[in-house]
N, C-alpha and C positions, 0 to 999 in steps of 0.2 A: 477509104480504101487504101490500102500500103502494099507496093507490093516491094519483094524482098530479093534478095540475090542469095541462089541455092549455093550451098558449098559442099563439095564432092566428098562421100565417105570415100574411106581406102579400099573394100571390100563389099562382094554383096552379101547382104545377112539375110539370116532366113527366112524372114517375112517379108522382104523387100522385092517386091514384082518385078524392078530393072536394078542393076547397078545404078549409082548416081552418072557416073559416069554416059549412060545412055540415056538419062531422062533428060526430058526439057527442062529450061532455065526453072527458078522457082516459080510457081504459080501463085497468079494475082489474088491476094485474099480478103473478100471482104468479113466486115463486122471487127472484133476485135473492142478490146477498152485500156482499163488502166492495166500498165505492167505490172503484176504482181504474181507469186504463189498462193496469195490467201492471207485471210482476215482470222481472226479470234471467233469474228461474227459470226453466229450459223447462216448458211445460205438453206434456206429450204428447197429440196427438190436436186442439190449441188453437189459439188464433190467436195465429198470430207478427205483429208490429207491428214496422216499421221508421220509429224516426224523424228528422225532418228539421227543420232552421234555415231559417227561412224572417226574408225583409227583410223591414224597416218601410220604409213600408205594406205589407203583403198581405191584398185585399180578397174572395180565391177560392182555391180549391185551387189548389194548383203542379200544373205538369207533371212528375213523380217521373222520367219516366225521363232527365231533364234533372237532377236533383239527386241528389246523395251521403246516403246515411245516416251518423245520426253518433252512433247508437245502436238498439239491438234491446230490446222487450218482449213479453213472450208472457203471454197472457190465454184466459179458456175464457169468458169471458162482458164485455159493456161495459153497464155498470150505474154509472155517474158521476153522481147528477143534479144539478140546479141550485145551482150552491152559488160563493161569492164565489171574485175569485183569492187572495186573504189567507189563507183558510183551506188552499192546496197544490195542488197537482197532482199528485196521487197517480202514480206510478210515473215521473214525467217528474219530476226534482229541482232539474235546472237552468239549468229553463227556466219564467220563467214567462208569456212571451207569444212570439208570432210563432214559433210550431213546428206543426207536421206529423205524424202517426201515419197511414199506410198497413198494417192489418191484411188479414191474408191465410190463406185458411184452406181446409181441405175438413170437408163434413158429409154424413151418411149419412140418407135418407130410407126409412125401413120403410112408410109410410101416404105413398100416392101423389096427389095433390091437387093443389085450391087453396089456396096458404099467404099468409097475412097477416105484414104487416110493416111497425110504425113506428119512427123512425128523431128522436129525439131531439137536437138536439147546440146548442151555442152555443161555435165558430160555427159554421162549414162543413160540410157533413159532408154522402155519399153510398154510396149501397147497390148493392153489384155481384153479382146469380145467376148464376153461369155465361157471365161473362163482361160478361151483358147488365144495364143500368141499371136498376134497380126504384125506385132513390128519390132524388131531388137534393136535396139539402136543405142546397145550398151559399150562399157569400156573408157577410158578416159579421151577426151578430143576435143580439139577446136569445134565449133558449132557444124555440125552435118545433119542431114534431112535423109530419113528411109519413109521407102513409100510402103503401103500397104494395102491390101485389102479383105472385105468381109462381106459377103454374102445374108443379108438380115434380113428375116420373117417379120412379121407384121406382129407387134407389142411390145413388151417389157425385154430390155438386155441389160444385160452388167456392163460393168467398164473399169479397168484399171489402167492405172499411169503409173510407173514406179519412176524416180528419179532419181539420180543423188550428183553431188558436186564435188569434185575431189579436190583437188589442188586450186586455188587462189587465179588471178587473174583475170580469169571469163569466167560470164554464165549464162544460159539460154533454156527455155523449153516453151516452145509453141506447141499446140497439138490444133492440125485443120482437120476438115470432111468435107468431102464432097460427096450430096446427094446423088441418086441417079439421076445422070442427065443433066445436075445442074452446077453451077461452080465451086469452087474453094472457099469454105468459109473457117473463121477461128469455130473449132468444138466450142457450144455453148448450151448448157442443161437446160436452158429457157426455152434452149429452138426444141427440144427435144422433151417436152413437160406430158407425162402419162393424164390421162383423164383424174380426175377430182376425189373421184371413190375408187380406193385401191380392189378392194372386192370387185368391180367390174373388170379390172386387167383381166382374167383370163376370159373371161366370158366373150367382153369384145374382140379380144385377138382370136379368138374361136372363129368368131364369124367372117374373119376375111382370110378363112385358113380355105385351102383347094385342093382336095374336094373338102365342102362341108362336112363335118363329123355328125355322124350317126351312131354313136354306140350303143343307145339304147332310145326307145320309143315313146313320142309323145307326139298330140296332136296341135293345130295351132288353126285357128278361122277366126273369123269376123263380123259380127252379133249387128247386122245393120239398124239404126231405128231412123226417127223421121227426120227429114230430107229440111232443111228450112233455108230459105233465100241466096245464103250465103258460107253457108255451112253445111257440111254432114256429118251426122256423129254415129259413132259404133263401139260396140267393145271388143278389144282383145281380146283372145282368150286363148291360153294354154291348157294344154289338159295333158298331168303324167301318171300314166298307170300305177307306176309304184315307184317312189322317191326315195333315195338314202336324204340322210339326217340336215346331211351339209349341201344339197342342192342348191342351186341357185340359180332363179327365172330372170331373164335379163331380155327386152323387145324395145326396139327401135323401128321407126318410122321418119324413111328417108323421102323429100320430094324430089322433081327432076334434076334436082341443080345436086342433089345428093347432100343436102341437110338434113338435119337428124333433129327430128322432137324425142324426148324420153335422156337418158334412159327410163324406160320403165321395168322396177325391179322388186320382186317378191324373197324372202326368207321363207322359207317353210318352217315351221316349228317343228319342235325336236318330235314331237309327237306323232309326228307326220309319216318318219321314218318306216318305207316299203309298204306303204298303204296310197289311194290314190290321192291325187292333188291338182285342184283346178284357180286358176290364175284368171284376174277378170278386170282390165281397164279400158276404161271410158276415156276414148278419143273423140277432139271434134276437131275436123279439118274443112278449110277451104276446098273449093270444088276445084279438082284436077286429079294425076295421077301420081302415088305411092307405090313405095314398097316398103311393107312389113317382113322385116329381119328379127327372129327368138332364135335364142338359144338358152340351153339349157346345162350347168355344169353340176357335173359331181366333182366337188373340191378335194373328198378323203381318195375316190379311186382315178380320179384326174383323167373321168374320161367326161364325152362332151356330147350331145349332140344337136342341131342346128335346123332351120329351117325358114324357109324364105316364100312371100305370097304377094302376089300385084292387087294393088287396090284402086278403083278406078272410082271413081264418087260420081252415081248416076246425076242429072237433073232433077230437081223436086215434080214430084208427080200430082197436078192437081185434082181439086176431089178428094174425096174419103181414100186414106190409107193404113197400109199397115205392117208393121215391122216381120221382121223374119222371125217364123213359128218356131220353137228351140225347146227340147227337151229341158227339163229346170229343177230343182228342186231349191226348197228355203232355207236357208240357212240362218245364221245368229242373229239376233236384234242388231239392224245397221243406221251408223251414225253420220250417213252422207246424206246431202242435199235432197229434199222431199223435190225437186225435178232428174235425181237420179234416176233412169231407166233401170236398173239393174237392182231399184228396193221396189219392193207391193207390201205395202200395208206396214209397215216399219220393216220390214225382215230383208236381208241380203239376198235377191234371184243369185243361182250357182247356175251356169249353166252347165249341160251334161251332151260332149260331142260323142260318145262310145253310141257307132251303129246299132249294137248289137245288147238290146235287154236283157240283160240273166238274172236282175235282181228278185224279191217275189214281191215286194212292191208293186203298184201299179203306176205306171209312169206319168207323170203330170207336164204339160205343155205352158210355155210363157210366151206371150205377147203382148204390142201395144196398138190399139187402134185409135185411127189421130182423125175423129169425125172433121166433116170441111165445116167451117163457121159461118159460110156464104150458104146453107144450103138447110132450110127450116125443116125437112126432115128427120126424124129420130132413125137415129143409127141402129141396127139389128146386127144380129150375128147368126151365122149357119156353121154348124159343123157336122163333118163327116167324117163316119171311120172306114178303113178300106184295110181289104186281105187280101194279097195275091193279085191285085187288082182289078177286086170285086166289090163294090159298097157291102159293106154288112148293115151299118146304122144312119140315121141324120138326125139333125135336131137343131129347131132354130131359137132363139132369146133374143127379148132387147138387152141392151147395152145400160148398164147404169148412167144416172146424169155425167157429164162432162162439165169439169171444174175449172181444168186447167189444160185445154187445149188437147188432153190423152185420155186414154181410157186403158189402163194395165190389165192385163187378163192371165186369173190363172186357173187351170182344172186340171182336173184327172183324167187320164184318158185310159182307153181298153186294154188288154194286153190277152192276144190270142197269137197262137206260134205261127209263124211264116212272116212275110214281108208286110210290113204294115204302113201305113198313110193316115195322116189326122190333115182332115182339108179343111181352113178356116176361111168362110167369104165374109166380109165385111160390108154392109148393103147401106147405102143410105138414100132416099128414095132408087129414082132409075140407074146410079151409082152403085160399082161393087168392084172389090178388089180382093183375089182369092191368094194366101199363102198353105203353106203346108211341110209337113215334117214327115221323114220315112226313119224307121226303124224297126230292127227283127225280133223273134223274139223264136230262140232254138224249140223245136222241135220233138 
């Protein structure tokens, strides 16, 4: 930790919150490395710096898009402080007055705020968020510090640092931040590293936007199956009416402490485009409570919308059970795990959350029932169909052998207009466990 002694600009400039004159001494800054401008080396994730020859006299920043570069430095933090020209110009070798360094960069904001920012340099030197000014702290001078500040949403921001050095003697350019609430640190791109897959930036910044974005409609639940000692597993599942091209499904599942499994993340194929689309992973979590966070982005018209569900993992239920009854249809030949829930018989289960039947189809139901292995009775099945809340049909079957501790179930079920119910009990001797599925069907 270094801490440094502020020295008074002459005036306040326009991104500067106090004159120096009214601020506190300099503030204590931790982190910090070697004094440099930058390397040859790429820094991944860092600020690239382009620099420039500038005439004698140069009394102010240049206009860059008027001048050539005539060399590149990449740097993850600007930590130079006051020190003679005799002693080098760290990363700039052969130059030691009247030049230029335009750094340019992107940083990732997880804590959404008020950020602080001073801005060190001798001579010129100013700070750009997002395009926008935070700190002028241009013109030739002995080392001075302007304070700043920015107001940052949660995700991806830009960043520039413009510099240049004019006349011989000194040189300086620190750049700190301080987070909300917490101290002075040297800017450093590592503190500030966006997640792994650039494609997820927006998606994730979506979901810690306030209010959640809503622009257009899709549905989001969670396909329970069976319950085992130490685990529960289920599927997500999205469901979008009608998708543009560039969609993108992006679900996360945070526990209490607010960790995150996933992401888990879908492409739609181009094919896809304004037709429906359903989205389907297989989570197994330890027993406690969740929250499942989707969101959903259109990338070409850059709207978004989100959705959030509590997930509580019942205890395992001893005895014959059986999973939540779910509308379904089959889809392509699937290439997952023969203990995948979500394949019957090689084929991919789709599941299908739309209340409301219009297809002329008749609609087929998926489940699993998980006979007890303690219990020498042969497992049965009862199904019922209901109108309005009237039985119309019943019908009972045995259960085929059990192989592997499940029994996958799938059929057809009725399709008559009004409110409908398919009631499935699952019997194994004086054992029975009943689920069931509602859907309508227009009139």
């Amino acid at each position: 930790m270094v801490q440094r002694r502020a020295y008074c600009a002459p005036a306040v400039v326009l991104a500067c919150v106090l004159p120096c004159a009214a601020q506190n001494p300099e503030p204590v800054i931790e982190g910090g490395g070697a004094a440099t401008f930058g390397t040859t080396v790429v820094v991944p994730g860092g600020l690239r710096g382009e620099i420039y020859n500038l005439p004698d006299p140069s009394y102010r920043l240049p206009n860059f898009e008027k001048l050539k570069p005539v060399g590149v430095i990449y740097t993850a933090e600007l930590d130079v402080p006051p020190r003679d020209f005799a002693e080098g110009f760290p990363g700039v070798t052969d130059r030691i007055e009247w030049f230029a360094i335009d750094y340019k960069g992107r940083f990732w904001v997880d804590q959404p705020g008020s950020y602080r920012f001073f801005l060190k340099s001798d001579d010129g030197s100013k700070l750009f968020i997002d395009d926008k000014l935070v700190i002028d702290n241009d013109g030739t001078h002995a080392p001075e510090i302007v304070f700043g500040g920015a107001k940052l949403s949660f995700g991806i921001h830009t960043i520039r640092v413009s510099y240049f050095q004019g006349p011989r003697y000194a040189l300086a350019l620190i750049l700190a931040v301080a987070r909300p609430g917490g101290p002075w640190r040297v800017f450093n791109t590592n503190e500030f590293k966006p997640p792994p897959n650039p494609d997820d930036w927006d998606a994730i910044a979506a979901l810690r936007a306030d209010p959640l974005p809503h622009d257009f409609d899709f549905r989001l639940e969670t396909v329970p199956f069976r319950n085992q000692a130490a685990v529960w597993q289920a599927a997500v599942v999205l469901d979008a009416p009608a998708v543009p091209a560039r969609l993108r499904l992006l679900a996360l599942v945070r526990n209490v402490r607010g960790q995150a499994a996933g992401p888990f993340t879908l492409e739609p194929p181009p094919e896809a485009r304004n037709h429906p689309i359903t989205f389907s992973q297989l989570l197994t979590l330890a027993p406690g409570h969740y929250t499942l966070e989707a969101i959903a982005v259109d990338r070409d018209g850059k709207r978004a919308s989100a959705a959030m569900m509590a997930i509580d993992t019942p205890p395992p239920r001893p005895g014959i059970d059986i999973s939540r009854v779910i509308l379904a249809k089959l889809a392509e030949p699937a290439e997952g795990s023969p203990s995948d829930p979500l394949v019957y018989q090689g084929r991919r289960v789709v599941p299908m959350l739309a209340p409301v039947w219009s297809v002329p189809e008749k609609p087929s139901v998926y489940f699993i029932v998980y006979p007890d292995k303690r219990n020498p009775a042969k497992p049965t099945l009862g199904v019922e169909f209901w109108v309005d809340g009237k039985p119309l049909a019943a019908d009972t079957a045995d259960l085929p052998p059990d192989n592997a501790g499940s029994i996958p179930v799938f059929i057809e079920t009725a399709v008559m207009p009004g409110n409908c119910e398919l009631r499935i009990t699952a019997s194994q001797g004086t054992d029975s466990v009943t689920g069931s599925v509602h859907y309508s069907v227009p009139r």
